[in-house]
C-alpha positions in Angstrom: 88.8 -13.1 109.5 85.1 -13.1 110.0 84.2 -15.5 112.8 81.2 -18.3 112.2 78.6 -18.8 115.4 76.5 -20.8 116.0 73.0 -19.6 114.6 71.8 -20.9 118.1 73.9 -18.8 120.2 73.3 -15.8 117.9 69.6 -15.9 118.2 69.8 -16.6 121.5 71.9 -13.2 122.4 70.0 -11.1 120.4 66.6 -11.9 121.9 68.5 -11.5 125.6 69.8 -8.0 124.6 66.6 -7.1 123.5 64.6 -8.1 126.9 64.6 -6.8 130.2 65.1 -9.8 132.0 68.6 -10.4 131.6 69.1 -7.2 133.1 66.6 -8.1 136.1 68.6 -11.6 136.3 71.9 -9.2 136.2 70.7 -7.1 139.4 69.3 -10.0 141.4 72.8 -12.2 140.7 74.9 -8.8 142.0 72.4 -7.8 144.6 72.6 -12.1 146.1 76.7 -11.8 145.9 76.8 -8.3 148.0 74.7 -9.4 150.8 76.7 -13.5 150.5 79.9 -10.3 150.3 78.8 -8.1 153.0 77.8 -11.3 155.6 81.2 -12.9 155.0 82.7 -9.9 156.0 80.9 -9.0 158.8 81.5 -12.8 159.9 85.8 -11.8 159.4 85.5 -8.9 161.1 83.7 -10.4 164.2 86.4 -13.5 164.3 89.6 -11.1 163.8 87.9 -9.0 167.1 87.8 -12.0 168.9 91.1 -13.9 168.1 92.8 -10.7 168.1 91.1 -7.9 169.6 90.9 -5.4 167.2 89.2 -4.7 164.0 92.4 -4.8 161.4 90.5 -7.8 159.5 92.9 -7.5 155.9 94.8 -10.1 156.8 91.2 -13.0 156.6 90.3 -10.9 153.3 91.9 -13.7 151.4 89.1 -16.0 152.7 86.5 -13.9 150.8 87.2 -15.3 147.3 86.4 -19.2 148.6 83.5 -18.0 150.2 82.1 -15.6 147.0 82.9 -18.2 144.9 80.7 -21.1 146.1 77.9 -18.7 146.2 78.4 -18.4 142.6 79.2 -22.0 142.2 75.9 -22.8 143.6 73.8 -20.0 141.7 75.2 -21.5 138.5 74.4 -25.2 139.5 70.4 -23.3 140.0 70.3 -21.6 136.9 72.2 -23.7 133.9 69.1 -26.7 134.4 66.8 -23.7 134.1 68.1 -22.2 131.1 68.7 -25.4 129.3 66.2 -28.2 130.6 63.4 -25.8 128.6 65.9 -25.9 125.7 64.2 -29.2 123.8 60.9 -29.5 125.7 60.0 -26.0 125.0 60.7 -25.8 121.6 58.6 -29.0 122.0 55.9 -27.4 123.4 55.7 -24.6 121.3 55.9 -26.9 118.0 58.9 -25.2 116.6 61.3 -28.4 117.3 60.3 -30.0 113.6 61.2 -26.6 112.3 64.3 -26.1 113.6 65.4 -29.8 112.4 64.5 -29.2 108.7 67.6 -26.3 108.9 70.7 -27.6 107.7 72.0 -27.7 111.2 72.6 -31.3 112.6 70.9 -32.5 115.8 74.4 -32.0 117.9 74.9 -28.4 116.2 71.5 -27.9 117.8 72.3 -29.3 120.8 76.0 -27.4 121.1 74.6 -24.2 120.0 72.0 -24.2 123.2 74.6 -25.5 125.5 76.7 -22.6 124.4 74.2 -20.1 124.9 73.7 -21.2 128.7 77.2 -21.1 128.8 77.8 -17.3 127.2 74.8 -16.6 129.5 77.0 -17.7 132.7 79.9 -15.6 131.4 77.7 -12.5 132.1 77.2 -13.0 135.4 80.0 -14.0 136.5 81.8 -11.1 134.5 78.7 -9.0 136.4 80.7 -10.5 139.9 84.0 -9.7 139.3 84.3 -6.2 140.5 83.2 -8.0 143.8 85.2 -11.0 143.6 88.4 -8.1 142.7 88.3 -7.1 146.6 89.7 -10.5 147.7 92.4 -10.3 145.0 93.6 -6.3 146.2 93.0 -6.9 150.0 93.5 -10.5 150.2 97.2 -10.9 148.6 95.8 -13.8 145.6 97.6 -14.5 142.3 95.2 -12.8 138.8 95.9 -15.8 137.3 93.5 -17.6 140.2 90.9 -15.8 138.9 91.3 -17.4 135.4 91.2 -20.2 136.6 88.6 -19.7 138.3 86.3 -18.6 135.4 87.5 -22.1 133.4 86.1 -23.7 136.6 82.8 -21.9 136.2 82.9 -22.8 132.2 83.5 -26.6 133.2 80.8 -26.5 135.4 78.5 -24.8 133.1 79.1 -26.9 130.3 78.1 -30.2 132.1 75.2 -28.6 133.6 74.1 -27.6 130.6 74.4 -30.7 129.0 72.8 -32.8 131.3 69.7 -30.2 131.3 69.8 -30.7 127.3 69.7 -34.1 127.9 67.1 -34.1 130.5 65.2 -31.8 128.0 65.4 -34.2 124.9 64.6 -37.0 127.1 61.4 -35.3 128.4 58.4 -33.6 126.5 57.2 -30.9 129.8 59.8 -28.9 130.8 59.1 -28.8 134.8 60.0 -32.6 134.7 63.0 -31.9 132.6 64.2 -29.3 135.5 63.6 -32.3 137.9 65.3 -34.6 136.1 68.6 -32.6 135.8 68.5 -32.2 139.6 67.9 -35.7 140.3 71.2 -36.2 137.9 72.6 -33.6 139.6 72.1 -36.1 143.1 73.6 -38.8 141.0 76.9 -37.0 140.7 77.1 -35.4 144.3 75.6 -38.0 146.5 75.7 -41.5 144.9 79.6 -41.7 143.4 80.8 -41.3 147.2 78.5 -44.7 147.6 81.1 -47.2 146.6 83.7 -45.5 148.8 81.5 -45.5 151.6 80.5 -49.6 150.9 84.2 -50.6 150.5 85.6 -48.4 153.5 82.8 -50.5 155.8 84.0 -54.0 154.0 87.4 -52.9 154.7 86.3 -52.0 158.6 87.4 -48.2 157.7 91.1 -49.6 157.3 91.3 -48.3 153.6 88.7 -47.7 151.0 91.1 -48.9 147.5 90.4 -47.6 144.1 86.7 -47.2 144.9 87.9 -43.1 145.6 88.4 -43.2 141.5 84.6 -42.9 141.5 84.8 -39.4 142.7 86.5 -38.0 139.6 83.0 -37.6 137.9 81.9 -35.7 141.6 81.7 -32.1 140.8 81.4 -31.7 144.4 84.9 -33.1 144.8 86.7 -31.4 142.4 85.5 -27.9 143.8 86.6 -28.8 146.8 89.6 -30.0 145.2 90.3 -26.5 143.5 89.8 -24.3 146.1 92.2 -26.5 148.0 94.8 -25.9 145.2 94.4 -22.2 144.8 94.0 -21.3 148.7 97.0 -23.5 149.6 98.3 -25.7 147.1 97.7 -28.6 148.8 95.5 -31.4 148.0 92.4 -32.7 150.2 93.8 -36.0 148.9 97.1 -35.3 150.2 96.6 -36.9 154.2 95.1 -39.6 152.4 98.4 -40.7 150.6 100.5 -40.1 154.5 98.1 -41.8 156.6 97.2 -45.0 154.0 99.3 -47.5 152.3 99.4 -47.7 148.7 97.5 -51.3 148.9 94.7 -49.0 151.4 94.2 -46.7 148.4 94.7 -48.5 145.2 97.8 -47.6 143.2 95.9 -45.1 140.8 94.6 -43.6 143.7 97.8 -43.2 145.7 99.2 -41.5 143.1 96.6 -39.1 141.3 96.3 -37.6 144.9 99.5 -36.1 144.3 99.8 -32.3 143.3 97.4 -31.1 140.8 96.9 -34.1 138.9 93.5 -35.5 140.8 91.9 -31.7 139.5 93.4 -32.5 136.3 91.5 -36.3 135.4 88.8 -34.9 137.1 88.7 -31.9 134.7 88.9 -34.4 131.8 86.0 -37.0 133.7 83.9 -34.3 133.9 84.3 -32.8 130.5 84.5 -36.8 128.8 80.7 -37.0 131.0 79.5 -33.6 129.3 80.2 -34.7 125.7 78.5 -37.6 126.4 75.8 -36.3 127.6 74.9 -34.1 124.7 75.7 -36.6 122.1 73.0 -38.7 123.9 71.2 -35.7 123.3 71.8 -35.1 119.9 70.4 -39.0 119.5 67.5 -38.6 121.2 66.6 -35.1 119.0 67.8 -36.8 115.9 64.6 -37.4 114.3 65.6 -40.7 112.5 66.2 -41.9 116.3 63.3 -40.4 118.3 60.9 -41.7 115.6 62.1 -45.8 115.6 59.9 -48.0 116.8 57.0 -45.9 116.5 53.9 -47.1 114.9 50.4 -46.2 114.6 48.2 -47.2 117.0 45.7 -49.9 115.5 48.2 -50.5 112.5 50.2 -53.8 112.3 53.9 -53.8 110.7 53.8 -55.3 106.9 
């Protein structure tokens, strides 16, 4: 069965396999995850000397993959804006957009097929940082199937990322203000949905903060956190939360979500729900039947 891709994502590989600065992106992504590699190690090393007095360090290995894997948490969260805020804007810039939309592709083909190619272009990298990220798994004692999971972390993350920098990109005409844009989105989602948490713990005097916590299921931030909790001891950062606090202190969705594996879970589906609509507010906004209402020439009145 022959598979069908996305013209997009095809294009899109072909000119990367074809240039050099894949390969240079490649080399700079493994050279940044040795030295984040060799630091953390040296930093294990130095705290098994002085807790234990000697050097035998494989025992704190396991703490290499958390600490590997927010480096490439936050190098993905730098790059996926990059690669897609230019996405709309730049085929903007270089007058090719009209083009593309007189293909039979629709708007949110066009729109999937650039989000994908971020996405596939994420996948080499991190594929580029396994061998590394392999020396916590031998040494450090973890489960293979972690490391899947991992990678549909990364995926997750890429995806809405990727669509908010397609949004940004649609929704701005130069691409250096599309790049800002996605990072002032990005401050949206880290920073501002632990706001009503914050307002409702100080109305409740820091006695409870209620349902307000349900706000950080769209926090990426969160659910990282949340995952690496999960993997590194199966327990939740949630969990004291649900001892300490009543069920009327944390709001009965909240109580129980906190539970197990079922806060990553929503969260997963929050932030994948957020994505799509992201890039079907895209898909709008490129549609030309959309971007084109309303306008008239200047001078002109309406008959």
């Amino acid at each position: 069965m022959r598979i069908k891709w996305n013209p997009i994502v095809k294009k899109d590989l072909r000119v990367a396999a074809r240039s050099m600065r894949i390969s240079w992106g490649l080399f700079a992504y493994e050279a940044l995850l040795t030295m984040v590699f060799l630091i953390a190690l040296a930093v294990i090393q130095a705290d098994s000397r002085s807790i234990y007095g000697s050097g035998n360090v494989y025992n704190h290995l396991i703490y290499l993959f958390p600490v590997i894997a927010i480096a490439q948490v936050f190098i993905v969260t730098l790059i996926v804006p990059i690669l897609t805020a230019s996405a709309i804007s730049g085929e903007r810039e270089r007058q090719t957009l009209d083009i593309m939309l007189t293909t039979c592709m629709s708007p949110f083909s066009i729109v999937l097929g650039k989000v994908s190619s971020a996405v596939v272009h994420i996948l080499f990298f991190v594929t580029a940082g396994m061998p590394i990220m392999a020396l916590a798994f031998v040494a450090g004692g973890l489960n293979w199937m972690n490391l899947f999971y991992f990678v549909l972390a990364i995926i997750l993350l890429s995806v809405l990322a990727g669509s908010i920098g397609i949004f940004c990109s649609a929704l701005c005409r130069r691409t250096i203000t599309a790049v800002i844009l996605s990072f002032a989105f990005y401050f949206v989602f880290g920073i501002l949905t632990g706001v009503p948490v914050v307002i409702d713990g100080a109305l409740r005097q820091w006695e409870g903060v209620g349902d307000s916590m349900l706000f950080l299921l769209f926090n990426p931030i969160v659910f990282f956190e949340e995952f690496f909790m999960q993997l590194m001891s199966e327990e939740s950062i949630f969990g004291s939360v649900g001892y300490v606090f009543s069920k009327s202190d944390v709001g009965f969705l909240t109580y129980h979500l906190a539970k197990g594996k079922l806060w990553m879970l929503v969260s997963a589906a929050c932030l994948t729900a957020t994505a799509v609509l992201f890039m079907l507010a895209a898909a709008w906004k490129v549609n030309p039947i959309h971007s084109s209402a309303g306008r008239r020439p200047s001078g002109k009145r309406a008959k």
